[in-house]
N, C-alpha and C positions, 0 to 999 in steps of 0.2 A: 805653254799652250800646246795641244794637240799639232797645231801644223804646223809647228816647228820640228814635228820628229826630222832627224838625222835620218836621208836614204841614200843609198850609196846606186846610182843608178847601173844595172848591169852590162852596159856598153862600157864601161870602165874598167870592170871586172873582167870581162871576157877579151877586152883589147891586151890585156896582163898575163894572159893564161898563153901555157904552150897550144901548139895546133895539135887538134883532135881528130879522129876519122870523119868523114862525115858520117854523123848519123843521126838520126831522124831526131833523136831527142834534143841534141845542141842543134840542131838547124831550128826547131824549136823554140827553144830555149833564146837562142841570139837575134830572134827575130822581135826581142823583146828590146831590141838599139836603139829601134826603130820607134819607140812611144816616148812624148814628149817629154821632160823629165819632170814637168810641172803635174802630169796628168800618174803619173807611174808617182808620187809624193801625195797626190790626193785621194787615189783610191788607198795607199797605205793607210792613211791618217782616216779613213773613213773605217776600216776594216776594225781598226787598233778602235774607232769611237764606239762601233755597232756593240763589239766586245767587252766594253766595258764595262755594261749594265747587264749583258746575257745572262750572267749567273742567279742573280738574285730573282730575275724575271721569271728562268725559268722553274726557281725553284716556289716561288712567291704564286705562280698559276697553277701551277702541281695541288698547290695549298689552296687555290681558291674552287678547282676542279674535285676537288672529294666532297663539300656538301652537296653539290647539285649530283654526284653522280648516286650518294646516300640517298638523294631527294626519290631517286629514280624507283628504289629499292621502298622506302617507308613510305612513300605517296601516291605510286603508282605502278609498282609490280605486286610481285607474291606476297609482300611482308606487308603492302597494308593491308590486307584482307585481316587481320587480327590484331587487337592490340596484346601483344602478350610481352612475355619478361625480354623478348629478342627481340621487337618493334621498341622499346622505350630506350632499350640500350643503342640502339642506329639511331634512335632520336636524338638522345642523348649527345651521341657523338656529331651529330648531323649541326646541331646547336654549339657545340664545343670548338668545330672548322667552320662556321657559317659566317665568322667576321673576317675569317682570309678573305672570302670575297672582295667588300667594298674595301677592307684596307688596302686593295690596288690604288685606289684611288687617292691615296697618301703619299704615296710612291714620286707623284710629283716634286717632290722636294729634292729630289736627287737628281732631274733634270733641270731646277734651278740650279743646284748648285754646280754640277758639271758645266751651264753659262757661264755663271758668274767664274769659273774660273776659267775661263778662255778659251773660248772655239769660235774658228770663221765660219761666216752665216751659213753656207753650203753645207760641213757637219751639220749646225744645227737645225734644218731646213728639212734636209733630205734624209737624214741619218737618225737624230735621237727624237725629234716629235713625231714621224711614224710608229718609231718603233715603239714609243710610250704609248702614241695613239691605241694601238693595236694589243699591246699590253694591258692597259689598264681598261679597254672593251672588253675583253676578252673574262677579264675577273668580272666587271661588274655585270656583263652579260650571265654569265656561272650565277651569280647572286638573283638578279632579275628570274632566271629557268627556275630557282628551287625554291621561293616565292609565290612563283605560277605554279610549279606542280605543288607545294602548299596547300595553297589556296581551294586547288580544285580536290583536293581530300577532306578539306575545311565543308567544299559544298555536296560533295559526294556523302559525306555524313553527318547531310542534316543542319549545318553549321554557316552558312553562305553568310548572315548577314556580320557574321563574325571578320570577315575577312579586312578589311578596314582596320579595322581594332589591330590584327593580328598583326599585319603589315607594320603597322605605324610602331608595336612594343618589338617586334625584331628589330626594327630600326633604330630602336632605342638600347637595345641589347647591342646588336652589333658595335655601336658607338660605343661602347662600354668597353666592349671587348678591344675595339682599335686601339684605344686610350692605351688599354693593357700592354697593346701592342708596341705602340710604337712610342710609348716615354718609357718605361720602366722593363720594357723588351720581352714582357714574356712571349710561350709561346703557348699553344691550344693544350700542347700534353700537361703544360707542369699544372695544372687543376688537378692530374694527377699526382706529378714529382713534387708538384716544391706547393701546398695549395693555401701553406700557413703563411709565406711569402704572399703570395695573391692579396688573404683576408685582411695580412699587415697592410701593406699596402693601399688596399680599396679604404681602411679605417681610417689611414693618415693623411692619405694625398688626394680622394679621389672628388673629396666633395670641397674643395677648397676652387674660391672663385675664381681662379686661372683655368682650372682642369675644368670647370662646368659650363664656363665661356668657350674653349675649347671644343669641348664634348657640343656642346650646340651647336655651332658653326658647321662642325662634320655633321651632326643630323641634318637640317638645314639640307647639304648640299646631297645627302645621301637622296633625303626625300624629292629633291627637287629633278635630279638624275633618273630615279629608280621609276615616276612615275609614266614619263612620255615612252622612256623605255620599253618599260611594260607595255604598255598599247600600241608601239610597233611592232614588239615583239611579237603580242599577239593576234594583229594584224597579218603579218608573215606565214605566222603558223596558217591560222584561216584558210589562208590564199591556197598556202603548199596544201592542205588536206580538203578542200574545195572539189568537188566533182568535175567543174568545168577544168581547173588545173590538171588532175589525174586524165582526162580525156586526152589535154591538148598533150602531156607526156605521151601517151601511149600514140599516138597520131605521128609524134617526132619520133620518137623508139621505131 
């Protein structure tokens, strides 16, 4: 169990040590005698828990932040003004990272099981459901933005009533993609490196009635997520680009 870690409290350590100058950094330092040993074991075991999932987090948002910032570029900067061989290729790729997104939302399984292997309620409380909380928003929010700027490229050319449609077959792709993800581990690139892999794969495993019971459940929750989302999201936006808001800014400014 996590709060079992071994801490060796430093009023022990420094009661052991010869005498130093004083100086500012061991006055410092030994005024650390002075905190409980209960409280000096908990924030350890909190530190060691925060850290435990850091890596994959931050690498896993890194991954869900490059289609929404593609979105930016093929939706609504200079590149959609044209569909040419350079817009299809960001499309392309915008589609290829577009299930990092919600595969945040998968990620949950690694705060199961970090419980089930033992930590007291306070880690679990205050330490890993924030920090998943804020993690796996953070993706599915990325996912939600590049959807909306989608969308409004969908009606900017002509295409509005499409947008429904659109929504619900990403959703379905994406699910696709998670699958890819996270049983058989690919990742976005190997479509390049490894893509005979992929095709083996989608041929033998992907439509057998585990993986499609599977696959439905994550659409299901994707859809059920992506849409309240959405209409807060957009609501927000409104608000912030709203005339009366810009007013009361400059008024506070």
């Amino acid at each position: 169990m996590v709060t079992n870690f071994c801490f060796i409290h430093p009023a022990f350590v420094f009661q052991s040590m010869p005498v130093l100058p004083s100086l500012p950094v061991f006055q410092f330092i030994s005024a650390f005698q002075f905190i409980p040993l209960e409280i000096t074991n908990w924030v350890t075991s909190a530190y060691i828990a925060f850290n435990r999932s850091l890596g994959f987090m931050i690498w896993n948002t890194f991954l869900a932040i490059i289609p929404w910032a593609i979105s930016l570029w093929i939706f609504r900067g200079r590149g959609s003004g044209v569909r040419n061989i350079g817009w299809w290729l960001g499309f392309a790729i915008f589609m290829a990272f577009l299930p990092n997104a919600p595969y945040v939302l998968t990620d949950i399984i690694h705060l199961v099981k970090f419980i089930r292997q033992g930590a007291s309620m306070w880690t679990i409380v205050f330490i890993w459901m924030p920090q998943f909380f804020m993690f796996m928003l953070i993706g599915t929010e990325a996912y939600v933005l590049s959807l909306i700027n989608m969308g409004k490229y969908l009606r900017k050319q002509g295409y509005a009533r499409w947008t429904n449609a659109m929504e619900l077959s990403v959703h379905a792709l994406c699910v696709f993609g998670i699958y890819l993800g996270r049983v058989p581990r690919f990742n976005s690139w190997d479509l390049i490196t490894h893509p005979m892999s992929i095709a083996n794969f989608i041929a033998t495993e992907m439509f057998r009635s585990q993986a499609l019971t599977m696959m439905g459940v994550v659409f299901c929750v994707i859809a059920l997520i992506y849409w309240p989302l959405k209409h807060l999201t957009l609501a927000v936006m409104l608000y912030w680009q709203s005339p009366e808001h810009r007013r009361a800014l400059k008024q506070n400014l």
